[in-house]
C-alpha positions, 0 to 999 in steps of 0.5 A: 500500500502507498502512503502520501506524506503531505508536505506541511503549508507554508505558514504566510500569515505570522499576524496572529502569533503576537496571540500566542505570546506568554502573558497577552491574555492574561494582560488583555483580561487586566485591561478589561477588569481594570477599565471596569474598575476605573469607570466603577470608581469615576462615575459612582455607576452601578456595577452592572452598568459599568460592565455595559459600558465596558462592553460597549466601549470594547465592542466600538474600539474591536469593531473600528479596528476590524473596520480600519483594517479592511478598509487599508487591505482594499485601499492597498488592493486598489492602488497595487492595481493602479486604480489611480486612488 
């Protein structure tokens, strides 16, 4: 019987890797809780709503930063076509 030994893809995307770095989710739950601990004290807000706050304010900053980013890449796709933009 023959065997296919597969050779492994190339890995072209090492965007991601920062994600594995030691002690990026640890710090990114800090920066959540501590947020939430700094709107808590500022505003005298309820708990509850300052976790509202919190996940709204993560929300627009993710979604703005997922939008940029896709905004660049089509920019780039179109000025490396010389659409003149």
């Amino acid at each position: 019987m023959m065997y296919v030994n597969p050779t492994p893809k190339a890995d072209l995307n090492r965007n991601p890797d920062w994600f594995t770095y030691t002690g990026v989710w640890t710090a990114y739950i800090f920066i959540i809780f501590f947020s939430w601990l700094l709107i808590l004290s500022v505003s005298g807000y309820t708990p509850s709503m300052a976790w509202t706050i919190v996940h709204f304010s993560h929300f627009l900053v993710i979604s703005s930063l997922n939008h940029l980013n896709f905004c660049f890449r089509v920019f780039w796709i179109l000025n490396f076509c010389n659409f003149g933009f």
